[in-house]
Structure formats: structure tokens, C-alpha cells
C-alpha positions in Angstrom: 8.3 -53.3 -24.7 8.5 -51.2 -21.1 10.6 -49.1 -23.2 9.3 -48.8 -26.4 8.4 -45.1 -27.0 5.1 -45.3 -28.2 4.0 -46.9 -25.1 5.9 -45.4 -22.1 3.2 -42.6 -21.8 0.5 -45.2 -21.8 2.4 -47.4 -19.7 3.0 -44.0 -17.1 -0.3 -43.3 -17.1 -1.6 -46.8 -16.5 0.8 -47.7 -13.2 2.0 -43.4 -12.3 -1.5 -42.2 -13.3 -3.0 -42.7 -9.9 -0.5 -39.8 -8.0 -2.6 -37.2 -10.1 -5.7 -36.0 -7.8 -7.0 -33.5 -10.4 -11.0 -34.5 -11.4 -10.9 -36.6 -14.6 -13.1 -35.1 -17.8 -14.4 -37.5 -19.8 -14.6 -36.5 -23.3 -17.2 -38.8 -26.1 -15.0 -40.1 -29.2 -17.1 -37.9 -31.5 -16.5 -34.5 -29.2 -14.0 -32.3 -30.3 -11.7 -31.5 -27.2 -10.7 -27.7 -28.6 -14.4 -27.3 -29.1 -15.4 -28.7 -25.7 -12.7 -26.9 -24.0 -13.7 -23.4 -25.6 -17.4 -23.9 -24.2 -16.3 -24.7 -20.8 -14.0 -21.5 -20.9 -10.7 -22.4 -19.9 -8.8 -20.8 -22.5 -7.9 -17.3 -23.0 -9.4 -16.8 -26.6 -6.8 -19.0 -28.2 -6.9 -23.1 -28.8 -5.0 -24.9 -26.2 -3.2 -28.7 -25.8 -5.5 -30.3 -24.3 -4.2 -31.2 -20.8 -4.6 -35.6 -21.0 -2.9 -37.7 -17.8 0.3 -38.7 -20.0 0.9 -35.1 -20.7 0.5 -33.5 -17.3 2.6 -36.6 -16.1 5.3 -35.9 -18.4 5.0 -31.7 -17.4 5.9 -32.9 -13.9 9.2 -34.7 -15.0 10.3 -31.3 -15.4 10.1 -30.5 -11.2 11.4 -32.1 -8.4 8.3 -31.0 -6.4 5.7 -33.2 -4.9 2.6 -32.6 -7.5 0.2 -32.4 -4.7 2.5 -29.5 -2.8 0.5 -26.1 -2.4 2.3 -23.4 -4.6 0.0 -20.3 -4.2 -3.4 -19.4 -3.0 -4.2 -17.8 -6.3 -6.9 -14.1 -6.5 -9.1 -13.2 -6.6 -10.9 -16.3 -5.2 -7.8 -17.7 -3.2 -7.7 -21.3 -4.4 -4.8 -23.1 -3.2 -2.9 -24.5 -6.3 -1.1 -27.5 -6.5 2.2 -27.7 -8.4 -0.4 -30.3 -10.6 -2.6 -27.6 -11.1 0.1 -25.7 -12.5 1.0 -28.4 -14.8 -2.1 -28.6 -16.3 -2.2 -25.0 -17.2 1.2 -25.4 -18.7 0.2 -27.9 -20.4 -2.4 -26.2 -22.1 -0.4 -22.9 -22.6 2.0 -25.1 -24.5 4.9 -25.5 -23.0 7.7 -27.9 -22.5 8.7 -29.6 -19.0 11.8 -27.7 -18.6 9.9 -24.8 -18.4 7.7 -25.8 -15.2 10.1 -24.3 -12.7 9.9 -21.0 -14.4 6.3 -20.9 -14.5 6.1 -22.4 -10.8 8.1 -19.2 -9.6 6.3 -16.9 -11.7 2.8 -18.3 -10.0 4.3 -17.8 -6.9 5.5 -14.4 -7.3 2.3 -13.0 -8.8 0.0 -14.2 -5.7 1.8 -12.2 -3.0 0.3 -9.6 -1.1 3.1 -7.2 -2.2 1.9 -8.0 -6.2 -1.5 -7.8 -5.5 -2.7 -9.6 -8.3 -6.4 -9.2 -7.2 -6.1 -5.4 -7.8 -4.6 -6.0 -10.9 -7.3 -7.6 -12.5 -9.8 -5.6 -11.0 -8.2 -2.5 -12.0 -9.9 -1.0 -15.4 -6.6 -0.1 -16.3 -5.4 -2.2 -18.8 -2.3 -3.7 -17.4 -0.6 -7.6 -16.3 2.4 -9.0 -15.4 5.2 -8.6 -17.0 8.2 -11.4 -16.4 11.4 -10.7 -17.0 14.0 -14.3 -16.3 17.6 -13.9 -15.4 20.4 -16.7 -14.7 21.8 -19.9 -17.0 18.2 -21.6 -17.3 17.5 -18.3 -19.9 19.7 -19.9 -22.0 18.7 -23.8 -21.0 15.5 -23.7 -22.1 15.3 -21.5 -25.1 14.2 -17.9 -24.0 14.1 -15.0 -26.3 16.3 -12.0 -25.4 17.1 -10.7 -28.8 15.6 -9.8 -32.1 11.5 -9.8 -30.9 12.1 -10.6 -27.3 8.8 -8.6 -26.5 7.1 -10.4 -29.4 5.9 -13.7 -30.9 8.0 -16.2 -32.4 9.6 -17.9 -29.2 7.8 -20.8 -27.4 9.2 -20.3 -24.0 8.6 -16.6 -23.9 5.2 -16.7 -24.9 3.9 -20.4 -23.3 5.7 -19.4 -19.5 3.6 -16.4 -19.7 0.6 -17.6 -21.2 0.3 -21.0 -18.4 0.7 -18.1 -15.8 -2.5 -15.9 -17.1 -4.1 -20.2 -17.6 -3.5 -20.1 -13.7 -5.4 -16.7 -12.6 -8.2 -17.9 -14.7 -8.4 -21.1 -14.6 -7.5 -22.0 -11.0 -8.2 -18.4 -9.5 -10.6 -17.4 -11.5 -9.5 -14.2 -13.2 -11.6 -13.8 -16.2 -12.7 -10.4 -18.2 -15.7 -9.7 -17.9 -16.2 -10.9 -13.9 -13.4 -10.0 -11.6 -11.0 -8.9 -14.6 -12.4 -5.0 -15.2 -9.8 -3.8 -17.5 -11.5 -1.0 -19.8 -9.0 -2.1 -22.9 -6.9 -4.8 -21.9 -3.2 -5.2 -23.4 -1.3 -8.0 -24.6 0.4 -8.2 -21.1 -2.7 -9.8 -20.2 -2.2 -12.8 -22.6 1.5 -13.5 -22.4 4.2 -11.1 -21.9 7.5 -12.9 -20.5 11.0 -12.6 -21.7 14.2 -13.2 -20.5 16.9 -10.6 -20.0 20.6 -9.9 -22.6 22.7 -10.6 -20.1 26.2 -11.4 -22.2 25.6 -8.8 -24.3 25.4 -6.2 -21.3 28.6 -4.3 -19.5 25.9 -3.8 -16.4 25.0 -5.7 -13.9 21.5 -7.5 -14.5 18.1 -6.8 -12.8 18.1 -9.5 -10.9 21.5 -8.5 -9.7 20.0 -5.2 -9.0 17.2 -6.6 -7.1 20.1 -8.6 -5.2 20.3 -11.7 -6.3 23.3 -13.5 -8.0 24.2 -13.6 -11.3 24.5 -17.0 -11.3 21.3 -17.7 -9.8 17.7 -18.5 -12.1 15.3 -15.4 -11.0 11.8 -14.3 -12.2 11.0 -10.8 -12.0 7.2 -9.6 -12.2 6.1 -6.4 -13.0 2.6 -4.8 -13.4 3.1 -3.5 -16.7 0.8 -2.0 -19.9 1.8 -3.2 -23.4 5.3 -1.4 -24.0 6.3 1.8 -25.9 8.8 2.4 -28.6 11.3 4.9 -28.1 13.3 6.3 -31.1 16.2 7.9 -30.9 18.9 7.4 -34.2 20.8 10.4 -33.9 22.3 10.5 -30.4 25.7 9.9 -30.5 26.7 10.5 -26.9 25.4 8.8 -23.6 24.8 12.2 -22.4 22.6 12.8 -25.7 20.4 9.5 -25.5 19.5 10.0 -21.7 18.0 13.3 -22.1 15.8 11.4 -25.2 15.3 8.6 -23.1 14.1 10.6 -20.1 11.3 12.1 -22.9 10.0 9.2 -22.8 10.0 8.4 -19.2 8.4 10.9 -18.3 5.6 10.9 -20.8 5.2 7.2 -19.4 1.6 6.8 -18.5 0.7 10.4 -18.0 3.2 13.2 -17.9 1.3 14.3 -14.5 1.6 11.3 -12.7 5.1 11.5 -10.1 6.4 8.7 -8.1 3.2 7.0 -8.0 3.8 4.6 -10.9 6.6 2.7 -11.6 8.4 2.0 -15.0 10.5 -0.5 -16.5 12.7 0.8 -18.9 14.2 -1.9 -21.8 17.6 -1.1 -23.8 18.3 -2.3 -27.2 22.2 -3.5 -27.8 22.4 -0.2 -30.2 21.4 2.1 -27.4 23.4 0.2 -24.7 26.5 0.7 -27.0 26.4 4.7 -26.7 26.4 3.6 -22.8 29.5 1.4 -23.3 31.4 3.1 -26.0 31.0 6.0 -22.5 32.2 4.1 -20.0 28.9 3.9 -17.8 27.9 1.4 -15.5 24.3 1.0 -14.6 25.1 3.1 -11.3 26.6 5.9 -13.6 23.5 5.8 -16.3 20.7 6.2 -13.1 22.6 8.8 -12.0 22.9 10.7 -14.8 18.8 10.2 -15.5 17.7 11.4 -12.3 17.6 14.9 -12.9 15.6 14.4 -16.3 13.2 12.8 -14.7 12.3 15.6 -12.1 8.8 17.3 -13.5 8.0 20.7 -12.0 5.1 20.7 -9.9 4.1 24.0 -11.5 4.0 22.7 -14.5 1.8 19.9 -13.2 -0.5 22.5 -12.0 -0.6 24.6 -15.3 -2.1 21.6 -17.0 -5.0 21.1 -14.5 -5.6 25.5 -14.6 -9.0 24.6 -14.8 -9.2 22.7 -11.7 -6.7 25.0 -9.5 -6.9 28.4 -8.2 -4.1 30.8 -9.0 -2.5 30.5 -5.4 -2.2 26.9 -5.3 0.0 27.2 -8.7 2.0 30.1 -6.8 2.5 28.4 -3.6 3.8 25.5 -5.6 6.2 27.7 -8.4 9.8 26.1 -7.2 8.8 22.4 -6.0 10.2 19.6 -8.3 9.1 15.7 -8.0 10.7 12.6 -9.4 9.2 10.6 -12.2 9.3 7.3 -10.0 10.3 6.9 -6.7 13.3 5.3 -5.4 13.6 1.7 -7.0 10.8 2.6 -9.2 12.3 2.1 -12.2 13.4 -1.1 -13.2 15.8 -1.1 -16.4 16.4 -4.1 -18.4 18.8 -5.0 -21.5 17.2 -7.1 -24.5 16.7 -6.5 -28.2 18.3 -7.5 -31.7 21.3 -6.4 -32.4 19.8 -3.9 -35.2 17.9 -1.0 -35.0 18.0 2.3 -32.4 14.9 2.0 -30.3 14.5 1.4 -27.3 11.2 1.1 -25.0 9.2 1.8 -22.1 6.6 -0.4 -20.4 4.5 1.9 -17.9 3.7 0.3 -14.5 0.6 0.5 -12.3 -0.4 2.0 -9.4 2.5 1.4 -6.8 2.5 1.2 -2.8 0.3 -0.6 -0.1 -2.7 -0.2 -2.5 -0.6 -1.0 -5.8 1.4 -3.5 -7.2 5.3 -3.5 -6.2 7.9 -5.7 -8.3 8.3 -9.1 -7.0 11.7 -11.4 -7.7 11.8 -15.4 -7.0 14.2 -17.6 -7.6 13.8 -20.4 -9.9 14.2 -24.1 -8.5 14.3 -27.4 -9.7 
């Protein structure tokens, strides 16, 4: 009967339930647990699994890490978090076991200093992270790179992201309307995770532009708005769609913001085909963007007349700045394999007092 699967998580949590240290809520057999979970405010505005011993138990089967190791201290009130903690918030956000170590990295790369993850909720600009996984576990545990990678409809896209946000709240205690200041908000603030088109790709990957392996597991986070469609159906040269494509950079955010906001640029398969079909390598295709995205200082100017005197514009007539500065702009292939769009997610406020694009690798 040891065996017998109606009873192993009973049996776990009656022997194995004692490693957990979290504090135990007792819940009366006429309570609803949704409903009592709502009124204490651990969700995000949507109904979550309610995080019981034999699940959180069963969540750590998918790590080999201790459950009372500290992962983070998470913002804005600098809670250490356990890889327990983490558990339970995956739990609740849905997701399976083999998805822990993703969501263990992710937490880890959104508390750095270099992340900032404080300032990014108590910016009122409407950003979050953005988490973008590379490597064989992609494909392991399900992930979404194609047809409605940025949307709904995978489990692993949208509960990896979503336990990440459970974190911040729940554990750091990042919630709108207290530390969270965000004037609109934007789905990246709920869950927005998906993994990168890596076979279907002649470039190298982000994370092998960041430096790592393509064989390794890697989470990227980037402070990102809710992303941008970019339409372009009649380009039939590489030379063509980067010009369109730099349109749309450099609208990204505001056309008179240079190099101090980063991007992340996402390819469809149809676009990337015009880049193929060419012969161009990821090297080739920032190369050939770069001068698109220079803006004209002067022009910069002209829109703020009101605000500058006529020498200031004169003084400034020839100067030219970049879009994004160098490494600014992270680029990233995934998408169905219909349909000629392409699309832009516009970053945050980068350097010492911004957000700058973090990488971990993913480990058992």
C-alpha cells in the first residue's frame, strides 16, 4: 500500500512533511480556500492552486536543492527566500515540478542589484520582466516558442512567469498599489515568459550572444512593456525589412529617447527567412541596423522647439545618437510559422539607476 498512488502524497506528507519550515494555515472544512486566499491577498487577481504540504513536497521533486537553501533576498523588502518559498509560489502559479529550476533562476536573476527589481516596481512606468529561456530544458518541459509564444495557451510560459511575479509579492512584497507604482501596468507584470526558436534559427541564440553555450539551460530577464507588433508583408529583401524594422525601433518607447532605454527586438520565422534566403548571420543583420537606428539630435531638438532656444538646435545641427547603446538591444527569434510581423518590446530605464539584462543558467 506504500505504493499505492492514492496514498503516496499522504504518506510523503505524513513521514517527509516535517523538512518543510513554512508556517502552516489552517483552513475550517466549510472555508473556501480560493476565497480565503483572495482575502489574504496572495494572488495576483487570478484564482491560484492552493499551495497544501503534498503539493509543495512534490514541487521540490523537481530540484536537487536543499528546500531550506536561501535563493534571493527578494525587493523591495529584502526577504531572504527559500528554494521552499519558491515552491509554494509555483505551486500556486500552476506549474509543474520540472519547471522549478526555471523559475529558481529566474528569482535569482530578477533580485540582483544589476536588475534592480525594486526600481522596477516602483517605477510608474508600466513595465516587468520579461524571460526569455534558451537550451534543451525549452523543449523538456513544454515551452512555447511558436504560434502565440508571447500569449496564452502554454502552461510553462505563462505559470514560470506568473510564480516569479507570486515571489515579488508574496515573499518580497511587491504589490500595486504599495511599493508597485506603475501608472498603467502591462501584462508583463502578470506573466510574460517564453522560450526562444532556436532550430528554426540560422543565428546564434541570445543566450549564445550573452555568452553562454548553446547547449546550456539559460534564463534571460529583461525589463520590458507589453510588446509591439511590427508589420511589414511587402519586403522582399533583407535590406528592405531592416529599414521597416528600424521604424519601429526607433519609435520604441519614444522616438526622443537615445541610448537610454534598451529594446528587445523578436523575429517571426517569415521575417527571419528574408534574413536567411540573404545569407545573414546575426553579426551581419546588427550591422546592417546600426545606421537606421542613428536619430539626429536636431531633430530631437525640433520636437521640444518649445522648450529650446534657437542656438541650442544650431549648435546641435550635425550630431547623430544611436537608438540603444552598445548591447542594448537584445534580438530574439520565436513566432508561428505564418504570418509577417514581427515585434518590439521597449525596455526601461538602463544604467546604474536602471535595469540592465540579467542571464542565469538553469540547474537541476
Amino acid at each position: 500500500m506504500t505504493v499505492d498512488p492514492g496514498r503516496i502524497d499522504e504518506l510523503r506528507v505524513r513521514f517527509g512533511g516535517s523538512s518543510l519550515n513554512s508556517r502552516r494555515v489552517e483552513v475550517a472544512s466549510i472555508e473556501d480556500e480560493t476565497e480565503m486566499i483572495f482575502q489574504r491577498g496572495w494572488t495576483d487577481g487570478l484564482p491560484v492552486v492552493p499551495p497544501t504540504a503534498s503539493r509543495v513536497l512534490r514541487m521540490l521533486e523537481g530540484t536537487t536543492r536543499q528546500p531550506d537553501e536561501v535563493v534571493a533576498l527578494v525587493p523591495p523588502n529584502l526577504v531572504e527566500c527559500t528554494v521552499e518559498k519558491v515552491a509554494i509560489n509555483a505551486v500556486m502559479a500552476g506549474c509543474r515540478p520540472t519547471y522549478l529550476p526555471v523559475v529558481l533562476a529566474a528569482v535569482e536573476a530578477v533580485c540582483t542589484d544589476d536588475f534592480n527589481m525594486h526600481g522596477i516596481l516602483a517605477t510608474t512606468m508600466g513595465v516587468g520582466p520579461v524571460l526569455v529561456v534558451n537550451g534543451p530544458i525549452a523543449k523538456r518541459i513544454g515551452m512555447n516558442s511558436g504560434v502565440n509564444a508571447l500569449g496564452q495557451g502554454n502552461r510553462a510560459n505563462l505559470t514560470i512567469g506568473r510564480a516569479v511575479q507570486l515571489v515579488v509579492r508574496n515573499v518580497g512584497g511587491g504589490r500595486p498599489g504599495g511599493v508597485d507604482r506603475a501608472t498603467h501596468g502591462s501584462p508583463a507584470k502578470l506573466s510574460f515568459c517564453f522560450s526562444e526558436d532556436e532550430a528554426g534559427t540560422p543565428w546564434t541564440t541570445l543566450a549564445e550572444d550573452r555568452g553562454f553555450d548553446r547547449n546550456s539551460d539559460v534564463v534571460t530577464v529583461f525589463c520590458g512593456e507589453a510588446p509591439r507588433i511590427l508589420v511589414d508583408q511587402k519586403s522582399r529583401s533583407a535590406e528592405s525589412l531592416v529599414q521597416m524594422l528600424a521604424e519601429g525601433l526607433r519609435a520604441s518607447i519614444s522616438h526622443d529617447v537615445v541610448m537610454g532605454m534598451d529594446g528587445m527586438l523578436v523575429i517571426s520565422p517569415e521575417h527571419m527567412a528574408r534574413f536567411r534566403d540573404s545569407g545573414w548571420d546575426r553579426e551581419r543583420f546588427m550591422t546592417e541596423l546600426a545606421p537606421h537606428l542613428m536619430i539626429d539630435l536636431a531633430e530631437i531638438q525640433l520636437n521640444r522647439s518649445g522648450d529650446l532656444g534657437q542656438e541650442s538646435s544650431e549648435n546641435n545641427a550635425d550630431l547623430k545618437l544611436p537608438k540603444f547603446r552598445p548591447g542594448g538591444l537584445l534580438v530574439v527569434h520565436a513566432g508561428g510559422s505564418a504570418g509577417l510581423f514581427s515585434a518590439v518590446v521597449g525596455g526601461w530605464l538602463n544604467g546604474p539607476m536602471g535595469s540592465e539584462p540579467t542571464s542565469r543558467e538553469i540547474t537541476p
